[in-house]
ZABA-623379 format. One record per atom (N, C-alpha, C): x, y, z. Coordinates in steps of 0.2 Angstrom, whole numbers, plus 2048, in hexadecimal, padded with zeros to 3 digits. Example, Ala and Ser with C-alpha at 12.3 -4.5 7.8 and 13.67 -1.06 7.14 Angstrom:
BEGIN
8427E4827;83E7EA827;8427F0827;8407F5823;8447FB824;840800827;
REM end
This chain:
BEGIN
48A0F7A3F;4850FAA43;4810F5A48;4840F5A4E;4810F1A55;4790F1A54;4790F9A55;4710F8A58;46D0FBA52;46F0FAA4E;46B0FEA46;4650FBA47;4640F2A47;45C0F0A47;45B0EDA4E;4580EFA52;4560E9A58;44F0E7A57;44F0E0A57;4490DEA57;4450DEA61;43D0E0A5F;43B0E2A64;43A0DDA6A;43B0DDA6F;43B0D6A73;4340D4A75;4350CDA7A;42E0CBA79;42C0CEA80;4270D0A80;4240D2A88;41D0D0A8A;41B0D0A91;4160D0A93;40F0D6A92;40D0D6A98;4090DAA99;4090E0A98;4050E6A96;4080ECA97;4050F1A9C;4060F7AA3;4030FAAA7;405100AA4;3FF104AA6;3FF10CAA5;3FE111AAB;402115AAB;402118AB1;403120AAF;3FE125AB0;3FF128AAE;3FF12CAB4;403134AB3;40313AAB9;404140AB6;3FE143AB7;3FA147AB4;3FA14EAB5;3F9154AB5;3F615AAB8;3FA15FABB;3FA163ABF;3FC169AC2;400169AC8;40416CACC;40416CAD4;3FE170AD9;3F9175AD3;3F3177AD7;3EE178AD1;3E917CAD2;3E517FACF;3E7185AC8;3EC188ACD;3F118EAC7;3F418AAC3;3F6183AC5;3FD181ABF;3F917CABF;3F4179ABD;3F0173AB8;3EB175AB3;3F0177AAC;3EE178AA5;3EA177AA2;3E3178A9F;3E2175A9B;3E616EA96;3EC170A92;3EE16CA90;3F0167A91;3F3165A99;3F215FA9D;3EE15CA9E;3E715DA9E;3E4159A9F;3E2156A95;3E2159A91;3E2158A8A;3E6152A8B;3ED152A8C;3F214EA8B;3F1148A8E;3EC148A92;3EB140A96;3E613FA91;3E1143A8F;3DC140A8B;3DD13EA84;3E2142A82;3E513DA7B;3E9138A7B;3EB136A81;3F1133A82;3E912AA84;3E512EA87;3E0126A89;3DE126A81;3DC12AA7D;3DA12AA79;3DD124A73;3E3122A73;3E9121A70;3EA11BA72;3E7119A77;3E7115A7C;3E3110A79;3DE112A7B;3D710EA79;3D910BA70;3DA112A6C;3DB10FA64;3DF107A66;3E4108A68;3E9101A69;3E60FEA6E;3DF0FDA6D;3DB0F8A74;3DF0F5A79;3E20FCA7C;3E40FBA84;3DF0FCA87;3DE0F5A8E;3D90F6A90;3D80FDA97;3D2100A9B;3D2103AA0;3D40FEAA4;3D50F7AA7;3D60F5AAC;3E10F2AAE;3E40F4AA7;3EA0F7AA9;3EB0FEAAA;3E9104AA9;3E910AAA9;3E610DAAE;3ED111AB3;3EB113ABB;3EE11AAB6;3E8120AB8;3E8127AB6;3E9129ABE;3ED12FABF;3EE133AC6;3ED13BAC1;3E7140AC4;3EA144AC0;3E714CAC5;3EB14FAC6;3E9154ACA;3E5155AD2;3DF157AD4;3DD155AD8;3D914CAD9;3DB14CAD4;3D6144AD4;3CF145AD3;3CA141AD4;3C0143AD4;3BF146AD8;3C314DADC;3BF153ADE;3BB156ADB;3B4156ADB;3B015AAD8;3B1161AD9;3B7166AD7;3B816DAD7;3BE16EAD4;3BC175AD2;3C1177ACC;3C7177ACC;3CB173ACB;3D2173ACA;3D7171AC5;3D3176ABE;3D6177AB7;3D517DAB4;3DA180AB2;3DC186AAE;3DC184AA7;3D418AAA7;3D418AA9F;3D1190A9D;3D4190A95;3D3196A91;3CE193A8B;3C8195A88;3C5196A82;3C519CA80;3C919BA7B;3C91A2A78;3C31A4A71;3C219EA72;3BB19FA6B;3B41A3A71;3B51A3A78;3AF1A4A7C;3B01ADA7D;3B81AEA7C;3B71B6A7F;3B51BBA7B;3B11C0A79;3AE1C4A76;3B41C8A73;3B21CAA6D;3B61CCA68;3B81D5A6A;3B31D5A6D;3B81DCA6F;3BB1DBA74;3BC1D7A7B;3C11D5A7F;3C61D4A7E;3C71CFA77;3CE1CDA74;3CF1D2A71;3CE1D7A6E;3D01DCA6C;3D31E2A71;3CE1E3A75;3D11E8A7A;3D61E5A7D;3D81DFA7F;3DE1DEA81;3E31DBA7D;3E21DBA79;3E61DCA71;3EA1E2A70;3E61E8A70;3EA1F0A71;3EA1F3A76;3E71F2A7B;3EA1F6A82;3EB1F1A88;3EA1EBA89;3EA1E6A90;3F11E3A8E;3EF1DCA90;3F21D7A90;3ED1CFA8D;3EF1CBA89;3EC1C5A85;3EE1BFA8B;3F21C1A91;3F41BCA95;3EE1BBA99;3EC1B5A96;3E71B2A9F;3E21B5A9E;3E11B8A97;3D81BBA94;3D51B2A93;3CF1B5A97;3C91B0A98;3CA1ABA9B;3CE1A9AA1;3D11A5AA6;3CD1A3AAA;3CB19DAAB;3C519CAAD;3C7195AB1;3C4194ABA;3C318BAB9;3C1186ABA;3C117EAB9;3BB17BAB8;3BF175ABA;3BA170ABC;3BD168ABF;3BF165AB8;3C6161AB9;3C7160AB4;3C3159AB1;3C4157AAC;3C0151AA7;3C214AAA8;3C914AAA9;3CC142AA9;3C7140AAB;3C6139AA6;3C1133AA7;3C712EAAD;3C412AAB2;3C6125AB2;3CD127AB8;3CD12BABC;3D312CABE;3D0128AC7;3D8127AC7;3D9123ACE;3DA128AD4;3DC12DAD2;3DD132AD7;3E2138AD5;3E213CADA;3E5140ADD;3EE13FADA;3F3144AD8;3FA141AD5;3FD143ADC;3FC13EAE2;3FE142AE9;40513BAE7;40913CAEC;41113AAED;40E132AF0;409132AF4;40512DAF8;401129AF5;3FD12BAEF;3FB126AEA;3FF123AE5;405128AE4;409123AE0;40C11EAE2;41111FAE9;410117AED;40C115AEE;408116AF0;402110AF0;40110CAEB;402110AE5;40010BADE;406107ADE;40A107AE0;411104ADC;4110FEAE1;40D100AEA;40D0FAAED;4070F7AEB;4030F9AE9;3FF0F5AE7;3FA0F1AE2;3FE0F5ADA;3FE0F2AD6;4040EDAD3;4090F4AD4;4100F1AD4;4120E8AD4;4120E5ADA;4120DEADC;40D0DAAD7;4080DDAD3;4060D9ACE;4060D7AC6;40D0DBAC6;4100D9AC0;4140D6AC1;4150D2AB9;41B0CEAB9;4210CDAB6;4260CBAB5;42A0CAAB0;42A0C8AAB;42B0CEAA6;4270D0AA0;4240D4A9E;4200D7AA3;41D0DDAA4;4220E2AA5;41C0E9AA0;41F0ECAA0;41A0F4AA2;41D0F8AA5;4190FCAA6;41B105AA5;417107AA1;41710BA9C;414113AA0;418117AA3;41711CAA7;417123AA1;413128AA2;41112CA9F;411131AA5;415138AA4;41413CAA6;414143AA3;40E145AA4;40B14EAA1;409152AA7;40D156AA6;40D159AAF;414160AAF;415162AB4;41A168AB5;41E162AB9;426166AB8;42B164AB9;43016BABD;434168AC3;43A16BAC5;44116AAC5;44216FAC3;44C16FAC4;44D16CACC;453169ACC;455165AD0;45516CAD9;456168ADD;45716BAE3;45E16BAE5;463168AE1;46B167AE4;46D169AE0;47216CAE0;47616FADB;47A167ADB;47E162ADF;48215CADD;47F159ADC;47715AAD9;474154AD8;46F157AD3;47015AACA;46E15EACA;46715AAC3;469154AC2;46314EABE;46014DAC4;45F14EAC9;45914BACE;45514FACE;450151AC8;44B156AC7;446154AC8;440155AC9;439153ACC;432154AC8;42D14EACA;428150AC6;423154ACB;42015AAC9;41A15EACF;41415AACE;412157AD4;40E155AD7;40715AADA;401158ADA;3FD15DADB;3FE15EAE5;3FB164AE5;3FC166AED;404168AEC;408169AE7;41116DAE8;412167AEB;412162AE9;41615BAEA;41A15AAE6;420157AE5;425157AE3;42614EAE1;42A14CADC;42C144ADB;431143AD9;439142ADA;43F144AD8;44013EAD4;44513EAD0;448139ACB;44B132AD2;44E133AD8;45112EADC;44A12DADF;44412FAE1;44012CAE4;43C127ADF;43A129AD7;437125AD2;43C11EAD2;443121AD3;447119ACF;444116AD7;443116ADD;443113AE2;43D10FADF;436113ADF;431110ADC;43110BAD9;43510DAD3;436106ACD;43A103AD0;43E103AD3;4420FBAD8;43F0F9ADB;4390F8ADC;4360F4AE0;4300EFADD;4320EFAD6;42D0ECAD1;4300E5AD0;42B0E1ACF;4300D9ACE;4330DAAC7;4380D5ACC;43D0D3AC6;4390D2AC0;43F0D4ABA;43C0D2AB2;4380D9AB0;4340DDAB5;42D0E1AB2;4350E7AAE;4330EAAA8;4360F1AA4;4330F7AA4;4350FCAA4;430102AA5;432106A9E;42D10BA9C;42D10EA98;42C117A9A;42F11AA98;42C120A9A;42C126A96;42612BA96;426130A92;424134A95;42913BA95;427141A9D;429146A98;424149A97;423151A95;424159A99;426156AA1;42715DAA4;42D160AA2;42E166AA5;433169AA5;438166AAA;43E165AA8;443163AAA;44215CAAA;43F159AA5;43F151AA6;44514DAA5;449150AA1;45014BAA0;45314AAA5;45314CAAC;455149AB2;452143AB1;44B141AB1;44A13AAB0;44C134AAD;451138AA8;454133AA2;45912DAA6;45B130AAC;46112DAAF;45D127AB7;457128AB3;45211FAB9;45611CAB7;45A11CAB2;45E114AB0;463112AB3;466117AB6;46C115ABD;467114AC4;46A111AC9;469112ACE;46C116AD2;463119AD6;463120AD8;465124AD5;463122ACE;462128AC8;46A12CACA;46F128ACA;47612BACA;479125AC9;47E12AAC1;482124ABB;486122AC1;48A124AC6;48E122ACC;48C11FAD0;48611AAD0;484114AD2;48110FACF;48310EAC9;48610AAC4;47B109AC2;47B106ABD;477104AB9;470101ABE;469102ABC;4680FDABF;4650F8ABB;4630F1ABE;4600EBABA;45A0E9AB9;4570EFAB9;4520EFAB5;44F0F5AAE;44D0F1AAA;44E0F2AA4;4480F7AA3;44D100AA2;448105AA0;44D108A9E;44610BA98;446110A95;443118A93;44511DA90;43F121A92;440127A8D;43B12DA8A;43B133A88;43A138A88;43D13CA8A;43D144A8E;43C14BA8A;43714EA8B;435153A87;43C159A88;440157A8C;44515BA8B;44C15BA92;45015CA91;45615BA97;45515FA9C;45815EAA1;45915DAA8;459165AAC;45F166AA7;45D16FAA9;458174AA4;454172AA3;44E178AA0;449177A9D;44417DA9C;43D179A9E;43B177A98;433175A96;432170A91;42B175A8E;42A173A89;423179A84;41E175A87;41717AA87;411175A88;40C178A89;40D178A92;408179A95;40617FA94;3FE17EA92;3FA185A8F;3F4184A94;3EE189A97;3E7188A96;3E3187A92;3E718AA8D;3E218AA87;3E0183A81;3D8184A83;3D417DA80;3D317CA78;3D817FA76;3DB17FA6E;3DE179A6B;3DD174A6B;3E316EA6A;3E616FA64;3E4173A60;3E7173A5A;3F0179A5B;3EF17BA61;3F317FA62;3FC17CA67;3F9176A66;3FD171A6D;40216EA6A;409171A6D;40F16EA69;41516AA6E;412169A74;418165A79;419160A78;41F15DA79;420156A77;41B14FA74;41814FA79;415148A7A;40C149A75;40D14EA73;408151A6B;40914DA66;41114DA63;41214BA5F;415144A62;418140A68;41813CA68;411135A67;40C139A6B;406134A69;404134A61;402139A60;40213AA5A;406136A54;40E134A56;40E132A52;40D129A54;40C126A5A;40A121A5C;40311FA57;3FE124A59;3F8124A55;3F6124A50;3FC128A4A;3FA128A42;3F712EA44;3F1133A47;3F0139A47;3F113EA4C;3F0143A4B;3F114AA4F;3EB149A55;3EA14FA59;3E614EA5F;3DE150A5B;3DE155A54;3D6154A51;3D514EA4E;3DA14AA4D;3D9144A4B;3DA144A43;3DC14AA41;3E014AA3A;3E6147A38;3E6141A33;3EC13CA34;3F213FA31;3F713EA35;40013EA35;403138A31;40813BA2D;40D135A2A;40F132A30;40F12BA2E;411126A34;41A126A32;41B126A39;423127A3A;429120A38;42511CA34;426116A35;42E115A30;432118A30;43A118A32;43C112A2E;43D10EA33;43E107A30;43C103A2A;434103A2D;430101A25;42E0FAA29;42E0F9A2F;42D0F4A32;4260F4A34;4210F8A32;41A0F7A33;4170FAA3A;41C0FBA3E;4180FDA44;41C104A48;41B109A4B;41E10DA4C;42110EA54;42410DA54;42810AA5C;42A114A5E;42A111A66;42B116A69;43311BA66;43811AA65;43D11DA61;43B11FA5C;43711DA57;433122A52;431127A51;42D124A5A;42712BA5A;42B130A5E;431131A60;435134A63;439138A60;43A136A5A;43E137A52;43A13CA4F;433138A50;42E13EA4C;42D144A4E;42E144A57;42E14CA59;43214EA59;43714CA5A;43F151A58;43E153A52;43C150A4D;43D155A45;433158A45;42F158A48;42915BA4B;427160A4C;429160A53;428166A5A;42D16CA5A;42C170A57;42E179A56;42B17BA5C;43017BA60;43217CA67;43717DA6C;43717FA71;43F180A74;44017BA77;43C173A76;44016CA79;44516AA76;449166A7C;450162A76;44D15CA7B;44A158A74;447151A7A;44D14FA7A;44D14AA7F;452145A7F;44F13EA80;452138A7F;451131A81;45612CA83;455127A87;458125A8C;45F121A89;460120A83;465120A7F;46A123A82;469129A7E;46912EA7C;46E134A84;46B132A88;46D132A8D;47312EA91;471127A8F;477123A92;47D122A8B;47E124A87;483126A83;48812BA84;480130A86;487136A8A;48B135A8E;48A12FA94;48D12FA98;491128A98;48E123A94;49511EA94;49811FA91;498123A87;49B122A83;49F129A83;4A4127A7F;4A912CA7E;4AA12EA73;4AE135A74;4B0135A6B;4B9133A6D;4BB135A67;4C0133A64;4C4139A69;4CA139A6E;4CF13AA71;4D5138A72;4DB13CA75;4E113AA77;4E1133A79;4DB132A7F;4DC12CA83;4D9125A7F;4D4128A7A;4D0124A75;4D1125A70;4D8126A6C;4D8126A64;4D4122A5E;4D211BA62;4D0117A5E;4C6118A5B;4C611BA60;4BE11FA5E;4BC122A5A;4B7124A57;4B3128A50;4B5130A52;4B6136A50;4B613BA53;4AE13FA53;4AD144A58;4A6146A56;4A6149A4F;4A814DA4D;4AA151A45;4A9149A3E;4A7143A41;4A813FA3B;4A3144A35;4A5141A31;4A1143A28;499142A28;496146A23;48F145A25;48E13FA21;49113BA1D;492134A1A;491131A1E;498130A24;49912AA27;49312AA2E;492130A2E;48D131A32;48612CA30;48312DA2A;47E12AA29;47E124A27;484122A26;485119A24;484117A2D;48511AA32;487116A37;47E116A3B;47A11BA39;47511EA3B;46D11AA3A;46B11AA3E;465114A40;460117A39;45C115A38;454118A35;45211EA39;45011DA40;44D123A43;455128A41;45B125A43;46112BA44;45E12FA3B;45E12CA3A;45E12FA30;45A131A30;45312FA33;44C135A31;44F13DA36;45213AA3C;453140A3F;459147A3B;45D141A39;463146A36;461149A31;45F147A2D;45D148A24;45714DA25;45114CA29;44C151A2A;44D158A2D;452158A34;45415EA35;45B162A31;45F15DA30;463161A28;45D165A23;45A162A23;453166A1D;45216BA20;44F169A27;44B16EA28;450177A2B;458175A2D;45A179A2C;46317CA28;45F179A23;46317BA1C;46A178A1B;46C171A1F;47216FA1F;47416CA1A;47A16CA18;47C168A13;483168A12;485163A0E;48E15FA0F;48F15BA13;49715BA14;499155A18;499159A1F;49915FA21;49E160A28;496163A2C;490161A2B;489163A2C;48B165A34;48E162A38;48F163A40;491169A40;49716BA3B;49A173A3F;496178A3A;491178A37;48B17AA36;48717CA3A;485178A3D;481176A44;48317BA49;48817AA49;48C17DA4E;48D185A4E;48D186A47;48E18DA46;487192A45;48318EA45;47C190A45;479191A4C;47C190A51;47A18DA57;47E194A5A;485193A59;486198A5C;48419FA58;4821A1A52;4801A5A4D;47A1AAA52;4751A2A54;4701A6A55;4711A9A5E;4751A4A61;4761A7A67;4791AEA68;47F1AFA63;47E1B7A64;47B1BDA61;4761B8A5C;4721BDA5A;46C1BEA60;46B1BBA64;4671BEA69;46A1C1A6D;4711C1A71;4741C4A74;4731CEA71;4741CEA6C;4741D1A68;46C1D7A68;4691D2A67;45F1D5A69;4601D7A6D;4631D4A74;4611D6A79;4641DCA7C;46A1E0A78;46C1E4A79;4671ECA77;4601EAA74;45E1EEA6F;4591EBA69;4541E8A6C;4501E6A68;44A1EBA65;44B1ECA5D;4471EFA5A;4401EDA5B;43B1F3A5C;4331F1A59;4331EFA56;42F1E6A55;42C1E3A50;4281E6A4D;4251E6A44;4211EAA40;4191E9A45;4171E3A46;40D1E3A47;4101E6A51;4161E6A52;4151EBA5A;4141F1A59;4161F4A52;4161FCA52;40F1FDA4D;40C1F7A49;4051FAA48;4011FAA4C;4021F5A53;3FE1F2A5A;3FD1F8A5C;4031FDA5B;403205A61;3FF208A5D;400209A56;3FE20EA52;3F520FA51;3F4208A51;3EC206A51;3EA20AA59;3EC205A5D;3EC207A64;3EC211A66;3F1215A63;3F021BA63;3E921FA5F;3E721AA58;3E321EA55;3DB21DA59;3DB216A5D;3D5215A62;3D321AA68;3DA21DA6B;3DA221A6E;3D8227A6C;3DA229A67;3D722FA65;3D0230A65;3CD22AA63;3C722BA63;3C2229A6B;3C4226A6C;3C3225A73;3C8224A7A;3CA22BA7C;3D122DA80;3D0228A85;3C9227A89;3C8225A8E;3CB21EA8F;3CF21CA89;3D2213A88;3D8215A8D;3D921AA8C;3E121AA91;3DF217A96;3D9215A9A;3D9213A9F;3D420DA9F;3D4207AA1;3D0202A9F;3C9201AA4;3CB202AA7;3C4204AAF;3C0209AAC;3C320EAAA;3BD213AA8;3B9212AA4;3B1216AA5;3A9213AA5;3AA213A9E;3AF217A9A;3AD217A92;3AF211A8F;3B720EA93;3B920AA90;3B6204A91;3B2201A95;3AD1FDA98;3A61FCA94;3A4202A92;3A0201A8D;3A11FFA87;3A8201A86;3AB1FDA7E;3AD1F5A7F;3AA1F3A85;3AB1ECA84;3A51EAA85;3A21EDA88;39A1EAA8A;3941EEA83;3901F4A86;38B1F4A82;38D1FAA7C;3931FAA7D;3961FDA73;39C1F8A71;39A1F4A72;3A01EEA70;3A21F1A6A;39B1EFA65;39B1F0A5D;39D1F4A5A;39D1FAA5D;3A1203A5D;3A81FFA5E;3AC1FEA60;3B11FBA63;3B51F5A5D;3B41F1A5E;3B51EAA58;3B71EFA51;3B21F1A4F;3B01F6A49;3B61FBA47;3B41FEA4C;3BC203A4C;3C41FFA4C;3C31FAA50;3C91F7A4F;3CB1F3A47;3C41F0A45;3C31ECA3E;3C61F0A37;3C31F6A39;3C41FBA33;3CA1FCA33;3CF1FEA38;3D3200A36;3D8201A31;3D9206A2F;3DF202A28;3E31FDA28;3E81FDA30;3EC1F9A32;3ED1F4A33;3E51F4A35;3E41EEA39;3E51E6A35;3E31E5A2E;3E41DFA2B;3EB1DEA29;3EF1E3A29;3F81E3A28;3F91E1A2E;3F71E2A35;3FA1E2A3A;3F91DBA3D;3F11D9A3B;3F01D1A3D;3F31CCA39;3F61CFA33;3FB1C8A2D;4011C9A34;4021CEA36;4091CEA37;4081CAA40;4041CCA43;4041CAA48;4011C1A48;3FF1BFA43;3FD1B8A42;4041B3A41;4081B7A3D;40C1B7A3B;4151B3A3E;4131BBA44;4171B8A4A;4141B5A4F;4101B2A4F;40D1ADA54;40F1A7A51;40E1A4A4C;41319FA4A;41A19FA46;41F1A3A45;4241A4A46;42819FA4A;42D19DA47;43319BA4D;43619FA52;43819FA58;43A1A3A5B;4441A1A59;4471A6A5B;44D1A3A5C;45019FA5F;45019FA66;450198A6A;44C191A67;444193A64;44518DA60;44818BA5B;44C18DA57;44E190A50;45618BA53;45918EA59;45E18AA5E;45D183A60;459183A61;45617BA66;458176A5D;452179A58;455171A52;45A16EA52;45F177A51;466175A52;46B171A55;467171A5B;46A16DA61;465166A61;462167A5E;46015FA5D;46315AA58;46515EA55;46A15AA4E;470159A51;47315DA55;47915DA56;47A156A5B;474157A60;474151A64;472149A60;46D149A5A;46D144A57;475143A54;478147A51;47F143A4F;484140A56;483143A5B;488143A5F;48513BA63;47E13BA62;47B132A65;47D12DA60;47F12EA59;48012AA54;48812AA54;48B12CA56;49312CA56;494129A5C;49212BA64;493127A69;49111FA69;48A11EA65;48A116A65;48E112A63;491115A5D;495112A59;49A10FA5D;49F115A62;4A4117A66;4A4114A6C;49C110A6D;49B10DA74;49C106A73;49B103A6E;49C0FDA6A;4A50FEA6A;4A9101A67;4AF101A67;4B5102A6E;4AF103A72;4B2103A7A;4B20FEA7B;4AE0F9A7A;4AD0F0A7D;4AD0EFA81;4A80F3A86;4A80F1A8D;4A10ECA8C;4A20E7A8B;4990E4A8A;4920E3A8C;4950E4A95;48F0E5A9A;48E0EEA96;4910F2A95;48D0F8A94;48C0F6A8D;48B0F3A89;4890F2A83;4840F0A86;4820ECA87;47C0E5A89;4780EAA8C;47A0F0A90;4740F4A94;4710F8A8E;4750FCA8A;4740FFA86;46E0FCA80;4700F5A7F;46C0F3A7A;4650F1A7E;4660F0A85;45E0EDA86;45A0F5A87;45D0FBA88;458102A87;457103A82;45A102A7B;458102A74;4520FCA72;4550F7A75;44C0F2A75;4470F4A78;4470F9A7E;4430FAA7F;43E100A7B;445105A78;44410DA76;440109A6F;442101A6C;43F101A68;4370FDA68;4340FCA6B;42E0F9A6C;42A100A6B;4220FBA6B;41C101A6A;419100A6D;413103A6F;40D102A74;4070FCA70;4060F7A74;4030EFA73;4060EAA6F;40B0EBA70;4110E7A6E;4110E0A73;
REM end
């Protein structure tokens, strides 16, 4: 096992660069801005100082509202109810306000980010390393032959493509390494900054990064909410801070991911921690993980001498790093794997669940709290018909000066407490697609564990040597 331990290398300085927020007013989250704020947070514990950290995050120090946000503790209890049984729950209590970020440099315009790169950029060294964080919206590529050239959104519908970033970091002195952690949608296009012009067909480039992707290249990523609920926030970089910082975003402490047993929790850990974490439709990827895919091979006609992907789940976990093992052994648990052949398991589940939604969608039965939803819903009408229509003066009053009449009726109902187990119930529920995604997360853990093996057994050594300096990097932590 090559890379089973890498000790962390020795580095310099560390920069922070974070890019933050929305492309407008309608698409900058509440949650975005949270995520910068847990993320400084996290910062500060590891006394990183403010004078490495350059925040860009939406409109910049405009004083004017340019955050979408929901309090749902603010909306009155009959509004949530009436649009509970006759509206829509979408975008109730939608409100907006300048966002909070302390300490921001500016605006995330396509022009301060050069700017920063000519002008902080030139004052790093060799050694230095600089650690990019991105929380923000993300796009599918614009070329179909160029289809990892996905982009980060920029406020004002600006756009930042994967060949224009690598451009960016080619222009940093020799020696500086880059880190990255991108939560948009379609972020695994990013994962390929490691070739030049972010295309494997202009070979590698020489400078040393690495990086974490809330999810691959073609699809989107979980997250981004208005709503000022932290306890509700399940994208990526949630549980990767969190497990950087030993606790959650209330500050309620989490088992340290610490894998190895080596005392400190390195970015591959905390990477490790989310994939068996986040109950969601992301399949993160890491920049491994990624150039695996593309220089390694399994066992074939032209490569007999290689591991086949179908190896034993034995020889799988002899060969399997600590993080590989917490990932494997955790997601077997978590869904119900076991023996030796756990991949065509995996596999069978994966496709199981795919045609069971083919299937729904042929004729999806009412769920039980939708037919009590209608059932409560109909007996309100009867008592007050004028709800068919939400404008009219009667139904108006049941949200204003008869609220209380209102609430009441709906609280009493017989149904009402069977229907809120059940509707509580399915709000946290796995969906199927997520149900899918673990699946495909274990599958991709076995198949990164069998490629390293098989990339080692290739011998080309300049691709071993590149491969091991992005595991040195995947392996370092924040104030290292």
């Amino acid at each position: 096992m090559l890379f089973a331990m890498i000790a962390s290398p020795a580095i310099g300085g560390d920069y922070f660069l974070t890019i933050g927020g929305g492309y407008a007013p309608s698409g900058n989250q509440a949650s975005l801005e949270r995520n910068v704020l847990f993320s400084q947070r996290v910062l500060e514990e590891k006394n990183i100082g403010l004078d490495v950290q350059s925040v860009y995050f939406a409109d910049g120090d405009q004083p004017r509202p340019d955050l979408q946000v929901i309090d749902r503790k603010s909306i009155p209890r009959a509004n949530q109810l009436m649009a509970e049984f006759f509206g829509s729950q979408t975008d109730l209590g939608l409100s907006y306000r300048n966002h909070r970020v302390p300490h921001v440099r500016g605006a995330t315009s396509e022009a301060n980010l050069r700017r920063w790169f000519k002008s902080v950029g030139p004052s790093m060294e060799s050694g230095d390393r600089l650690f990019i964080y991105v929380t923000s919206h993300g796009n599918s590529s614009n070329s179909r032959n160029q289809p990892y050239n996905t982009s980060i959104s920029l406020w004002n519908n600006e756009r930042l493509e994967v060949a224009e970033l690598v451009e960016l970091l080619d222009g940093l002195p020799e020696g500086v390494s880059v880190v990255a952690v991108m939560v948009q949608c379609h972020a695994g296009g990013f994962a390929r900054f490691i070739y030049n012009e972010g295309d494997p067909e202009q070979g590698l480039s020489t400078q040393a990064r690495c990086g974490f992707f809330a999810t691959v290249h073609d699809r989107p990523a979980a997250g981004c909410t208005p709503d000022v609920d932290e306890s509700t926030y399940v994208e990526y970089s949630t549980y990767f801070w969190e497990a950087i910082a030993g606790h959650n975003r209330l500050n309620q402490p989490v088992e340290l991911p610490d894998y190895n047993r080596d005392g400190r929790i390195s970015f591959d850990e905390a990477h490790a921690y989310t994939l068996l974490s986040s109950d969601t439709i992301d399949l993160p990827i890491n920049t491994s993980s990624e150039f695996l895919g593309i220089e390694s091979r399994f066992q074939s006609d032209q490569h007999p001498d290689l591991l086949p992907r179908d190896l034993s789940y034995g020889e799988l976990l002899e060969l399997a790093t600590p993080s590989d093992r917490a990932v494997l052994e955790g997601l077997s648990k978590q869904l119900d794997l076991s023996g030796q052949d756990r991949l065509a398991h995996a596999e069978r589940l994966k496709n199981d669940r795919r045609s069971q939604r083919r299937g729904r969608y042929r004729g999806r039965p009412e769920d039980p709290a939708s037919q009590l939803r209608r059932k409560i819903a109909g007996s309100l009408k009867s008592r007050w018909p004028e709800l068919a229509n939400l404008m009219n003066p009667v139904s108006i009053e049941l949200l204003t000066t008869r609220s209380d009449d209102f609430v009441h009726a709906v609280e009493v109902h017989p149904d009402y407490e069977r229907f809120r187990e059940l509707a509580d119930a399915a709000s946290t529920e796995l969906s199927d697609r997520e149900k899918r995604v673990k699946v495909e997360r274990f599958i991709l853990a076995v198949e990164n564990v069998i490629l390293r093996e098989n990339l080692v057994r290739l011998g080309d050594a300049d691709t071993i040597s590149h491969y091991q300096r992005i595991v040195e990097g995947e392996s370092c932590s924040i104030g290292e």
